[in-house]
PQR file of N, CA, C, O and H, with PARSE charges and radii, in Angstrom:
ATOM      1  N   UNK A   1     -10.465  44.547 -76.184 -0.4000 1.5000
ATOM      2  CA  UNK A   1      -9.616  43.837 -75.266 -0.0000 2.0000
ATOM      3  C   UNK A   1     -10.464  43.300 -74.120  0.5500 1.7000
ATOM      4  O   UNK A   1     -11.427  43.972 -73.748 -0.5500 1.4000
ATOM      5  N   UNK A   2     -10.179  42.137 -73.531 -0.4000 1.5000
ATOM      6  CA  UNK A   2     -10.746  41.282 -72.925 -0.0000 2.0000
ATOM      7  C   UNK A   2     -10.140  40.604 -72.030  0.5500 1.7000
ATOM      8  O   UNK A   2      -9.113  40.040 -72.409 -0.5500 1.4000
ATOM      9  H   UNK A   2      -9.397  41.591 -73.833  0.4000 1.0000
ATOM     10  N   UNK A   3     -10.525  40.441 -70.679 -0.4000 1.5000
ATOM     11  CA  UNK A   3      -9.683  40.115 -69.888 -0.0000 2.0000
ATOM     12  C   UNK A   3      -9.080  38.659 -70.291  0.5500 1.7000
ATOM     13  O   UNK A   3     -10.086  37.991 -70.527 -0.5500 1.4000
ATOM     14  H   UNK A   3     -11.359  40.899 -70.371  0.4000 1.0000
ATOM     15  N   UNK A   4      -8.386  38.158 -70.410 -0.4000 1.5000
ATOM     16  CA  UNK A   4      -8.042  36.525 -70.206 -0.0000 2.0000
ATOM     17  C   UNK A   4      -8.593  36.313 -71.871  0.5500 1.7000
ATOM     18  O   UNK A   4      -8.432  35.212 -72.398 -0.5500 1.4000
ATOM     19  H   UNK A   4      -7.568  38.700 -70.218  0.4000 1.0000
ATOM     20  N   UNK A   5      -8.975  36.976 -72.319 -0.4000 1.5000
ATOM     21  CA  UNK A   5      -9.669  36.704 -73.995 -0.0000 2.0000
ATOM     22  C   UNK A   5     -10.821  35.987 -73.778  0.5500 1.7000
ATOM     23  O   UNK A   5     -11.054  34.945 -74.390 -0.5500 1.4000
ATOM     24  H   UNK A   5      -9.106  37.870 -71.891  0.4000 1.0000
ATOM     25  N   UNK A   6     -11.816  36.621 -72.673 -0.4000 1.5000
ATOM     26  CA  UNK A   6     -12.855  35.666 -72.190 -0.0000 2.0000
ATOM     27  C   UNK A   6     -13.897  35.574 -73.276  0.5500 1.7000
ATOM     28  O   UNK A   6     -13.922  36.625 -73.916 -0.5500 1.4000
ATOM     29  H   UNK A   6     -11.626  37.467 -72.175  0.4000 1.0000
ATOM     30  N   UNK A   7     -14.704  34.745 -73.675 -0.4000 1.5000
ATOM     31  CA  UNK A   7     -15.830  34.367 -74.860 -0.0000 2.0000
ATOM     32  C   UNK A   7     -14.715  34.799 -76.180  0.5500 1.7000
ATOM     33  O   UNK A   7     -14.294  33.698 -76.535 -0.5500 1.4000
ATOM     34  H   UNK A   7     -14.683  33.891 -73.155  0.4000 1.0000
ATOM     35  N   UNK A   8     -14.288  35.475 -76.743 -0.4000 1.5000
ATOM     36  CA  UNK A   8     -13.249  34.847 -77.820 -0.0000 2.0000
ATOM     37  C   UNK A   8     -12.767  33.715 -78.481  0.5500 1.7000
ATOM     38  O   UNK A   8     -12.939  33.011 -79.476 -0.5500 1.4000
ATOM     39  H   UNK A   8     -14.630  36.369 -76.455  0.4000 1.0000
ATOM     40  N   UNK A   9     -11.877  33.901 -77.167 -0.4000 1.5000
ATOM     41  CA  UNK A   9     -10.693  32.235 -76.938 -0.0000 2.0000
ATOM     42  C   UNK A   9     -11.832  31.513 -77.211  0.5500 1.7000
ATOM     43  O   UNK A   9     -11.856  30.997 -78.328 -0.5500 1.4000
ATOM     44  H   UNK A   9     -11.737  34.472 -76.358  0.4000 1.0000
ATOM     45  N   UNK A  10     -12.829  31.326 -76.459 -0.4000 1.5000
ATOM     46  CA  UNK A  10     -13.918  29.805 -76.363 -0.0000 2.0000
ATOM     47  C   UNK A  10     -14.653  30.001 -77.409  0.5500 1.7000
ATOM     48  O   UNK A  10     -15.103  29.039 -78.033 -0.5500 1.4000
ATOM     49  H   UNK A  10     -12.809  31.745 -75.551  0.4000 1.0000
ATOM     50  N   UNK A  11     -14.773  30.630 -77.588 -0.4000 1.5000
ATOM     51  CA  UNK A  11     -15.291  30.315 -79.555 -0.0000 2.0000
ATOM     52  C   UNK A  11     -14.742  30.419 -80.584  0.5500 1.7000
ATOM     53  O   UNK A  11     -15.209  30.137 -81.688 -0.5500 1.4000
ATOM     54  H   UNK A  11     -14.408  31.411 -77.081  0.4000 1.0000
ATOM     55  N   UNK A  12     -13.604  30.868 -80.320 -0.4000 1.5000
ATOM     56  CA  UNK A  12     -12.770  30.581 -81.461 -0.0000 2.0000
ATOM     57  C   UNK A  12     -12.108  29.015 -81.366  0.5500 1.7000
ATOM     58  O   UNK A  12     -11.873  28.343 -82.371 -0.5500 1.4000
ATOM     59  H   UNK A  12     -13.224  31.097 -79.423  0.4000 1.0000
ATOM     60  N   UNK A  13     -11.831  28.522 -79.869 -0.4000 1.5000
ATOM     61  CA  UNK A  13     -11.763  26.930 -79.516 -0.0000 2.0000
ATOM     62  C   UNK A  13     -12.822  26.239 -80.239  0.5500 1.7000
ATOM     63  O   UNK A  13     -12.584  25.545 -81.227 -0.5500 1.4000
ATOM     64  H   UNK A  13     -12.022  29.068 -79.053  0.4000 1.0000
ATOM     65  N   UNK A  14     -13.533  26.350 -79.948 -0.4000 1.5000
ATOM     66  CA  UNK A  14     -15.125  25.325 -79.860 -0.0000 2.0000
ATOM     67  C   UNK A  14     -14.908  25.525 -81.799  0.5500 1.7000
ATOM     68  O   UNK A  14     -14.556  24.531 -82.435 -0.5500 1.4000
ATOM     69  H   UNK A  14     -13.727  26.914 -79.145  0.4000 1.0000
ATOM     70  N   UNK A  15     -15.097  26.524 -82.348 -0.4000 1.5000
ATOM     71  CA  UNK A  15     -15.347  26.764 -84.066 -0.0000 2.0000
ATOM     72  C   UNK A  15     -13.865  26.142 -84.436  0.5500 1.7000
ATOM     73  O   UNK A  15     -13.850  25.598 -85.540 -0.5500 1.4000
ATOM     74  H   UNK A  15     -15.384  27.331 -81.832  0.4000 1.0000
ATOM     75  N   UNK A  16     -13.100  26.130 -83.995 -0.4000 1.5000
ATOM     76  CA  UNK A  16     -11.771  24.766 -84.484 -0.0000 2.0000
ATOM     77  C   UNK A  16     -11.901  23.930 -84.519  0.5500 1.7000
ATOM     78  O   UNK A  16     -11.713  23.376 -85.602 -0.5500 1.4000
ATOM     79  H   UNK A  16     -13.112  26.572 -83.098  0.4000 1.0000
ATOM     80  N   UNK A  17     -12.363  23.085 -83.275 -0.4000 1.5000
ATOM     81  CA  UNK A  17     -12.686  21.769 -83.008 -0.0000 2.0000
ATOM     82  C   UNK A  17     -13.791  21.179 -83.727  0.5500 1.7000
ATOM     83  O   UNK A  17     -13.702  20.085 -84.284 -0.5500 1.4000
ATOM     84  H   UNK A  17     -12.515  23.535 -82.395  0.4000 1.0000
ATOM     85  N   UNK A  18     -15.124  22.094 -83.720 -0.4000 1.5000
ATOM     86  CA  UNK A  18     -16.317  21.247 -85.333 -0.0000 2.0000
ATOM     87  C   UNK A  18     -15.528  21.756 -86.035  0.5500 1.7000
ATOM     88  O   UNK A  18     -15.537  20.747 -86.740 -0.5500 1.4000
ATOM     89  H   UNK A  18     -15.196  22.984 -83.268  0.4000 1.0000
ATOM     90  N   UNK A  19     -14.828  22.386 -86.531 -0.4000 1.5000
ATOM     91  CA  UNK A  19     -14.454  22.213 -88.150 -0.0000 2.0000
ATOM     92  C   UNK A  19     -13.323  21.076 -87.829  0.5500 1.7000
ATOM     93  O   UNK A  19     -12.740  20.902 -88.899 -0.5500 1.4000
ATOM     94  H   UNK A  19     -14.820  23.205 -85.958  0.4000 1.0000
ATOM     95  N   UNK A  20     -12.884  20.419 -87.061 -0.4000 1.5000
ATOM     96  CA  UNK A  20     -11.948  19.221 -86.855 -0.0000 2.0000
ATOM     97  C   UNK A  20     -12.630  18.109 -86.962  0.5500 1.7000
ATOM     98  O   UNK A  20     -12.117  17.025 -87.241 -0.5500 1.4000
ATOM     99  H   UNK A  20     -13.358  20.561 -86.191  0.4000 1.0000
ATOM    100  N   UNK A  21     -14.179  18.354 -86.687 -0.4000 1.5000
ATOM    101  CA  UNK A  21     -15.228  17.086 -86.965 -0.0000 2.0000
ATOM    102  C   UNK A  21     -15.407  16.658 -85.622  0.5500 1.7000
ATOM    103  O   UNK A  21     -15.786  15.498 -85.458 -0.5500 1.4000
ATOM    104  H   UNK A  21     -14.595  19.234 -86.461  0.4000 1.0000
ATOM    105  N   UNK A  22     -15.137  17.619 -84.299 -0.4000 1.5000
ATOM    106  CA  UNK A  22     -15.825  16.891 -83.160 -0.0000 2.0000
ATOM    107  C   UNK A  22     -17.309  17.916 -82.768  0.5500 1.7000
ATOM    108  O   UNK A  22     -17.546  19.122 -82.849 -0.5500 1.4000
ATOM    109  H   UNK A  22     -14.829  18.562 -84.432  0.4000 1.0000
ATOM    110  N   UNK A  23     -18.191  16.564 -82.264 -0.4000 1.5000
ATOM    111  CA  UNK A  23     -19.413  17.345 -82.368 -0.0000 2.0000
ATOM    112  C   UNK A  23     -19.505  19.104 -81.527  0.5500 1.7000
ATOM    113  O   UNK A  23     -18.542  19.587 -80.932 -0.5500 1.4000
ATOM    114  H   UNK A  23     -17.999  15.585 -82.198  0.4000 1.0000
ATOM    115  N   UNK A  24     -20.842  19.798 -81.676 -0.4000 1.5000
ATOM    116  CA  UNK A  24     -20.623  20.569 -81.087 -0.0000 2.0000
ATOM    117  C   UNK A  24     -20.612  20.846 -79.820  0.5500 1.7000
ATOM    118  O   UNK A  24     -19.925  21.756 -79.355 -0.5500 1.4000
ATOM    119  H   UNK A  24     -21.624  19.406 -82.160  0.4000 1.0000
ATOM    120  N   UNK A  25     -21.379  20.087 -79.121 -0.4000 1.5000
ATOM    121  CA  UNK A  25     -21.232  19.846 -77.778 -0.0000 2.0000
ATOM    122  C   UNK A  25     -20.618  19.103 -76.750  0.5500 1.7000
ATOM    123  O   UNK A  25     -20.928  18.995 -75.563 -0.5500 1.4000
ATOM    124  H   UNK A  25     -21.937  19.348 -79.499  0.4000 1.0000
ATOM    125  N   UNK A  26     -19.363  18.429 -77.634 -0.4000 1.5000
ATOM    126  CA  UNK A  26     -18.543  17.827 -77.739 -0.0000 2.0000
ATOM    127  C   UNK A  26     -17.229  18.802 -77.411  0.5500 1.7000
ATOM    128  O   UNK A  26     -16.392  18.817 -76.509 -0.5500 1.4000
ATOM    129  H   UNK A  26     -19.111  18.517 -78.598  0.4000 1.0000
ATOM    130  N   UNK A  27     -17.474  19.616 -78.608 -0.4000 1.5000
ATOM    131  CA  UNK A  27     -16.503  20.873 -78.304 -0.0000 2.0000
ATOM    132  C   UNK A  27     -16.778  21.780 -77.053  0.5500 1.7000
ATOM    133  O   UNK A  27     -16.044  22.088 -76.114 -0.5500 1.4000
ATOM    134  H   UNK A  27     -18.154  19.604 -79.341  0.4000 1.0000
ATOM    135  N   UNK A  28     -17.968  22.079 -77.327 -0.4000 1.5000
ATOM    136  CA  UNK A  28     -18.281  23.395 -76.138 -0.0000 2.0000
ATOM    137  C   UNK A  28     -17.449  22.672 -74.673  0.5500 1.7000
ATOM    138  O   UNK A  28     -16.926  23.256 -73.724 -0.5500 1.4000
ATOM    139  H   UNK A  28     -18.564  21.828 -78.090  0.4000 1.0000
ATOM    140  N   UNK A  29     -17.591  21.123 -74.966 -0.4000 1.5000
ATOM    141  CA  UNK A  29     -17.539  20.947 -73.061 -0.0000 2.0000
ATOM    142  C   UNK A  29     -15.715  20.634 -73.063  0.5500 1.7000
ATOM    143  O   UNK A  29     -15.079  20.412 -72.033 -0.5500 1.4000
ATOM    144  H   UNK A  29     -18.016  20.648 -75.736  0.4000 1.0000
ATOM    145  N   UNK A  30     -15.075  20.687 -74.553 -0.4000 1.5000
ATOM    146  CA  UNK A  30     -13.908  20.422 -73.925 -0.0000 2.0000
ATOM    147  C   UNK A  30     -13.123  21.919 -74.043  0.5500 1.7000
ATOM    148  O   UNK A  30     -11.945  21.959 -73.686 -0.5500 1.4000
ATOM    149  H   UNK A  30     -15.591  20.868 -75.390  0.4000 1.0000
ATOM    150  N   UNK A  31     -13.628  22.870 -74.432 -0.4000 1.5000
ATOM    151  CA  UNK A  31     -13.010  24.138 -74.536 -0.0000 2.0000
ATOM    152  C   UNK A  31     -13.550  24.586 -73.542  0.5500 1.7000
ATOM    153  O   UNK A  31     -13.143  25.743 -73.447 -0.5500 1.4000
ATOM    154  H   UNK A  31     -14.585  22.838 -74.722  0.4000 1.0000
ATOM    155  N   UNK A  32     -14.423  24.308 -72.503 -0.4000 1.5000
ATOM    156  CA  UNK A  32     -14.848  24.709 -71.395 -0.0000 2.0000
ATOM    157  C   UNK A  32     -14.161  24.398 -70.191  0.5500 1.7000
ATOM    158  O   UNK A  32     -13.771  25.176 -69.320 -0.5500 1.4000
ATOM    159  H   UNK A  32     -14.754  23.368 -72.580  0.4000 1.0000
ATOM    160  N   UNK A  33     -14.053  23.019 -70.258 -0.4000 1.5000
ATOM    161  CA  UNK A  33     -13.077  22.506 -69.294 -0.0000 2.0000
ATOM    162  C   UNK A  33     -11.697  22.920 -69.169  0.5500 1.7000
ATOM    163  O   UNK A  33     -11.153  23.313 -68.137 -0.5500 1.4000
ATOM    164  H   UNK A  33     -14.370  22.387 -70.965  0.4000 1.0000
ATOM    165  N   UNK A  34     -11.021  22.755 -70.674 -0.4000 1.5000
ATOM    166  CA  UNK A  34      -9.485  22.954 -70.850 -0.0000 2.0000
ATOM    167  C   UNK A  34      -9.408  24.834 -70.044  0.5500 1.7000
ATOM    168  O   UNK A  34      -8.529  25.078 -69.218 -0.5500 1.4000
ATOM    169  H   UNK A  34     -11.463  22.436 -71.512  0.4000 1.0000
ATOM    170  N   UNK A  35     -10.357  25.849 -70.434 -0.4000 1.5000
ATOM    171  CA  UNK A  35     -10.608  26.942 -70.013 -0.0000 2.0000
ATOM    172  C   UNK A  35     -10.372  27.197 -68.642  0.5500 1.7000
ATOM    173  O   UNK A  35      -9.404  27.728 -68.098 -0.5500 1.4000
ATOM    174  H   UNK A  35     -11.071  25.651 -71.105  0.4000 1.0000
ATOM    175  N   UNK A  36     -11.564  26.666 -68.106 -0.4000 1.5000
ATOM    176  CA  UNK A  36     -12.153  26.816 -66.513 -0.0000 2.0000
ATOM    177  C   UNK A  36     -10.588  25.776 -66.019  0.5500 1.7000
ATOM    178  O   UNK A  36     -10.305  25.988 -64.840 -0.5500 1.4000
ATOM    179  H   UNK A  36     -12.350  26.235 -68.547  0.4000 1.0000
ATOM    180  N   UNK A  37      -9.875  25.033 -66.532 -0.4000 1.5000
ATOM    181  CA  UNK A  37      -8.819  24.467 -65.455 -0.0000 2.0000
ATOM    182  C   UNK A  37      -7.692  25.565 -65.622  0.5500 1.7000
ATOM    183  O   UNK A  37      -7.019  25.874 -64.638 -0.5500 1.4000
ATOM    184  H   UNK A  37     -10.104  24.861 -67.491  0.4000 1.0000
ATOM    185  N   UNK A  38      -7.465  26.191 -66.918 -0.4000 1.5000
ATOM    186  CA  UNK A  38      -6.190  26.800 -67.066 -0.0000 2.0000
ATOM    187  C   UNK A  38      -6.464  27.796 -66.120  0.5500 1.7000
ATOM    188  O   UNK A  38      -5.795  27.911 -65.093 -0.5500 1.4000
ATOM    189  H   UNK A  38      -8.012  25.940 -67.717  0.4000 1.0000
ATOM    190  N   UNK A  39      -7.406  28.523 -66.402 -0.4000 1.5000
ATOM    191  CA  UNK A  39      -7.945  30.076 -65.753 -0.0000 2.0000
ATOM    192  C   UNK A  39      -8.257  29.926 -64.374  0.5500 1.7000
ATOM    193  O   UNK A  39      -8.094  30.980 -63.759 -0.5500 1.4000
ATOM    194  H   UNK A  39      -7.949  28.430 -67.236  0.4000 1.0000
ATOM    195  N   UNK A  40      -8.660  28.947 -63.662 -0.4000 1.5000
ATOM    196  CA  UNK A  40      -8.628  28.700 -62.107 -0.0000 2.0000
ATOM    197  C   UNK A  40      -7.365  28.496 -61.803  0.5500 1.7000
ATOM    198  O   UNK A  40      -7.044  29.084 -60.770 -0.5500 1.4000
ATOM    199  H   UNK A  40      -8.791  28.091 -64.162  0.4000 1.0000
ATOM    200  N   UNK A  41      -6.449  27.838 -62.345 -0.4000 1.5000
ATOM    201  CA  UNK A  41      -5.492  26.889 -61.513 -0.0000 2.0000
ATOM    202  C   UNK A  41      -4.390  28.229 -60.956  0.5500 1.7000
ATOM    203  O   UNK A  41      -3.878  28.524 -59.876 -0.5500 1.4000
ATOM    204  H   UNK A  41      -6.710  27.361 -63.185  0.4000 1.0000
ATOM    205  N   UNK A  42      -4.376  28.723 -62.141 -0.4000 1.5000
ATOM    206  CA  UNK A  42      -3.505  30.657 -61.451 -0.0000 2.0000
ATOM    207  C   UNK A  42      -4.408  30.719 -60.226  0.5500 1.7000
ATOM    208  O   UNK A  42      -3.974  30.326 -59.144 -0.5500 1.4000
ATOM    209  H   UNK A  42      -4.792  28.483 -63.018  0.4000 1.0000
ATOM    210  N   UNK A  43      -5.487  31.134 -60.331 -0.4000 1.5000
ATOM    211  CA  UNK A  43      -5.960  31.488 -59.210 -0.0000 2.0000
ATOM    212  C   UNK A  43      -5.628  30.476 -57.615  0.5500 1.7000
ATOM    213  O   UNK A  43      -5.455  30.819 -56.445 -0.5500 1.4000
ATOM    214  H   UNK A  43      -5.840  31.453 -61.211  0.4000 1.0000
ATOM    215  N   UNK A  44      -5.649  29.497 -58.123 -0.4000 1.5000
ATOM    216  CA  UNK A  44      -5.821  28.657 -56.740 -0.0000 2.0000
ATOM    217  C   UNK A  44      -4.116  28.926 -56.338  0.5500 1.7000
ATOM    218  O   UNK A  44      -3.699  29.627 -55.417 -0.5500 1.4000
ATOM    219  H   UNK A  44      -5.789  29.218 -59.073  0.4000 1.0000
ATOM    220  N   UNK A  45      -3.369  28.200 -57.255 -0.4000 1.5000
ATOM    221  CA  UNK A  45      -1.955  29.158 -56.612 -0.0000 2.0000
ATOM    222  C   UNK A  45      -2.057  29.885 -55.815  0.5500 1.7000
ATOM    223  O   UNK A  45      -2.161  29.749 -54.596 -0.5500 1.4000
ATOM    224  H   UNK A  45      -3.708  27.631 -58.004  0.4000 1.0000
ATOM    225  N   UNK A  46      -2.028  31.061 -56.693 -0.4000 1.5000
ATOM    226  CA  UNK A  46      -2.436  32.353 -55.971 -0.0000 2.0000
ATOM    227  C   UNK A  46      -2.591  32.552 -54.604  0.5500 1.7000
ATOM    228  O   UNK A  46      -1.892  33.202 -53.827 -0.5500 1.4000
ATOM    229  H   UNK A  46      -1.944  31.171 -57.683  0.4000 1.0000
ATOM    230  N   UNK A  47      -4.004  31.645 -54.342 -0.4000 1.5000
ATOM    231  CA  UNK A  47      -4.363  31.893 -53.071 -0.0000 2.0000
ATOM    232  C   UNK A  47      -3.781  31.172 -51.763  0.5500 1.7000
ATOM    233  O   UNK A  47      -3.848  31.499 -50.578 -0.5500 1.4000
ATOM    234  H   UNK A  47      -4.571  31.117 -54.973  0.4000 1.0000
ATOM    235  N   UNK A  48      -3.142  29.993 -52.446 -0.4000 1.5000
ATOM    236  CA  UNK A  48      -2.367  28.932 -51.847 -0.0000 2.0000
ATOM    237  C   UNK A  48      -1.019  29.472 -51.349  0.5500 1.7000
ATOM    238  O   UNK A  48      -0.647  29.235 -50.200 -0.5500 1.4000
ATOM    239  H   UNK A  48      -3.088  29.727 -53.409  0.4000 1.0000
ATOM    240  N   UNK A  49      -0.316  30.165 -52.173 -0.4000 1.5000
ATOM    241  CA  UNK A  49       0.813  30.772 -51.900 -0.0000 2.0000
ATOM    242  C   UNK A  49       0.572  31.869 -51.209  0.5500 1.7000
ATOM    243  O   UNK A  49       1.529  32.153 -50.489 -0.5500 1.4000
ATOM    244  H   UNK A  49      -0.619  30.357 -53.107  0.4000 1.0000
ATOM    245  N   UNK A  50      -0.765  32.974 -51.093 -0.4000 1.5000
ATOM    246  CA  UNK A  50      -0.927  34.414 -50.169 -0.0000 2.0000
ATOM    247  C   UNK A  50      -0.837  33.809 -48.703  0.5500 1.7000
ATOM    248  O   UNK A  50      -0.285  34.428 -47.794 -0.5500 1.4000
ATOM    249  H   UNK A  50      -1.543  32.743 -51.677  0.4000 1.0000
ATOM    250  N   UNK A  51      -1.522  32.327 -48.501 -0.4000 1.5000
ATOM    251  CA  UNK A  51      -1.842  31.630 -47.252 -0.0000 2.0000
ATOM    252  C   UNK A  51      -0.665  31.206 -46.662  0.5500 1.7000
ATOM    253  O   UNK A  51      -0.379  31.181 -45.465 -0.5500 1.4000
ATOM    254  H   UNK A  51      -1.970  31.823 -49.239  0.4000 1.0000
ATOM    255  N   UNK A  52       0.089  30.827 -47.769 -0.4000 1.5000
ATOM    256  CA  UNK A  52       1.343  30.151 -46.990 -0.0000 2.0000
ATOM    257  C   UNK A  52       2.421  31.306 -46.776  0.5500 1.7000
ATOM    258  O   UNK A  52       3.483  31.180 -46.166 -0.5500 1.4000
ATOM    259  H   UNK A  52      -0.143  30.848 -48.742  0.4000 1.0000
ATOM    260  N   UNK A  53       1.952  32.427 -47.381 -0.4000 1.5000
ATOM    261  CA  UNK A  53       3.530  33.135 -47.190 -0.0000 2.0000
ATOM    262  C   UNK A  53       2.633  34.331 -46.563  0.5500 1.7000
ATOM    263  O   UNK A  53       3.048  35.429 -46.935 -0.5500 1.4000
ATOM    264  H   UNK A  53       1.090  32.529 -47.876  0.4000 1.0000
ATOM    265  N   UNK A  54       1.397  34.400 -45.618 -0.4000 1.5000
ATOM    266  CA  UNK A  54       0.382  35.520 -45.098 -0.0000 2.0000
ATOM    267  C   UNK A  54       1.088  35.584 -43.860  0.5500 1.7000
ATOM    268  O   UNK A  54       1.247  36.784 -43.635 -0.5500 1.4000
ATOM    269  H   UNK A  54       1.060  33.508 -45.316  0.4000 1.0000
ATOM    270  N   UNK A  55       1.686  34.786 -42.773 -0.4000 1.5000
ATOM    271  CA  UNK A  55       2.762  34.659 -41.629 -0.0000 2.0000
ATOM    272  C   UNK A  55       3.794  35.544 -41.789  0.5500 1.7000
ATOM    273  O   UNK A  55       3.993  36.461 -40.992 -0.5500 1.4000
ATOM    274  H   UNK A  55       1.557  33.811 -42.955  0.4000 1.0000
ATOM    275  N   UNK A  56       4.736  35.257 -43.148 -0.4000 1.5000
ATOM    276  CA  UNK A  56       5.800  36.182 -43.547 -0.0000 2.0000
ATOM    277  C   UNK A  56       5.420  37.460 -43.559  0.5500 1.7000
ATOM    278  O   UNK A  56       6.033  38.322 -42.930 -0.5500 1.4000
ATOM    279  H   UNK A  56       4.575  34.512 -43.795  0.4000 1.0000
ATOM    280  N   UNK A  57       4.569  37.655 -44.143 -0.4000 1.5000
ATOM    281  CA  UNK A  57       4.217  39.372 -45.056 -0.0000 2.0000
ATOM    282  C   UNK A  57       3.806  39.672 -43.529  0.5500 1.7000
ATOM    283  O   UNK A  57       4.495  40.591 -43.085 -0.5500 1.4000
ATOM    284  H   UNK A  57       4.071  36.954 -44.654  0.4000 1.0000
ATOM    285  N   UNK A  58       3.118  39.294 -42.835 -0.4000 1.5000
ATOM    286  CA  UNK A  58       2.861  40.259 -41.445 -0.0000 2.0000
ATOM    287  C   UNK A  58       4.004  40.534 -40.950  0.5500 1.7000
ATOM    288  O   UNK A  58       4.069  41.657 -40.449 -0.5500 1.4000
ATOM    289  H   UNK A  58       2.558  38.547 -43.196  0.4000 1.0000
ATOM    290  N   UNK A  59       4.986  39.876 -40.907 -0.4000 1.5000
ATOM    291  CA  UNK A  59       6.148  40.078 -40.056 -0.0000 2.0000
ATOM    292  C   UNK A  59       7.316  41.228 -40.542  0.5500 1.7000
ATOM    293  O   UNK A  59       8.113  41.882 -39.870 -0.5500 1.4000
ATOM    294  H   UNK A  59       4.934  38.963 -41.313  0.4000 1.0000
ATOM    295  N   UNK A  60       7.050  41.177 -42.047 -0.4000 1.5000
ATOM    296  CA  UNK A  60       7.551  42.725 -42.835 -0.0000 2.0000
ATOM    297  C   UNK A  60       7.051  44.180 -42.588  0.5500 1.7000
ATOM    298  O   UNK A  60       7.773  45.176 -42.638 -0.5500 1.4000
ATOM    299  H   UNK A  60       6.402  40.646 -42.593  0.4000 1.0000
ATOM    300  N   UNK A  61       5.372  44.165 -42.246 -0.4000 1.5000
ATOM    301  CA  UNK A  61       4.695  44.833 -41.842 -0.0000 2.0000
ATOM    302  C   UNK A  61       4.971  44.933 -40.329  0.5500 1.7000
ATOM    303  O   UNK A  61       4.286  45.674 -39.624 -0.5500 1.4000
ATOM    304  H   UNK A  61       4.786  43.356 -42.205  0.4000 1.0000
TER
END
């Protein structure tokens, strides 16, 4: 078990895509990208929403 299915997911992506006939480095950079946006974008939320609602939560405290 693996957090987020990290190196897995992306090679099991990338080994779909050449057997789909796109090159390999072709693949690596779009299973990299599609990756690094899904797996950040939680995060940036995340931090976007602790900031905006960090005013509130003190005031519970």
């Amino acid at each position: 078990m693996l957090p987020g299915g990290l190196g897995v997911t992306e090679g099991s992506l990338t080994l779909m895509l050449v057997h789909q006939g796109l090159k390999e480095s072709d693949a690596f950079a779009a299973t990299f990208i599609t990756r690094a946006v899904t797996l950040w974008f939680a995060v940036l939320v995340g931090v976007i929403s602790v900031l905006f609602y960090q005013k509130d939560l003190e005031k519970l405290l």
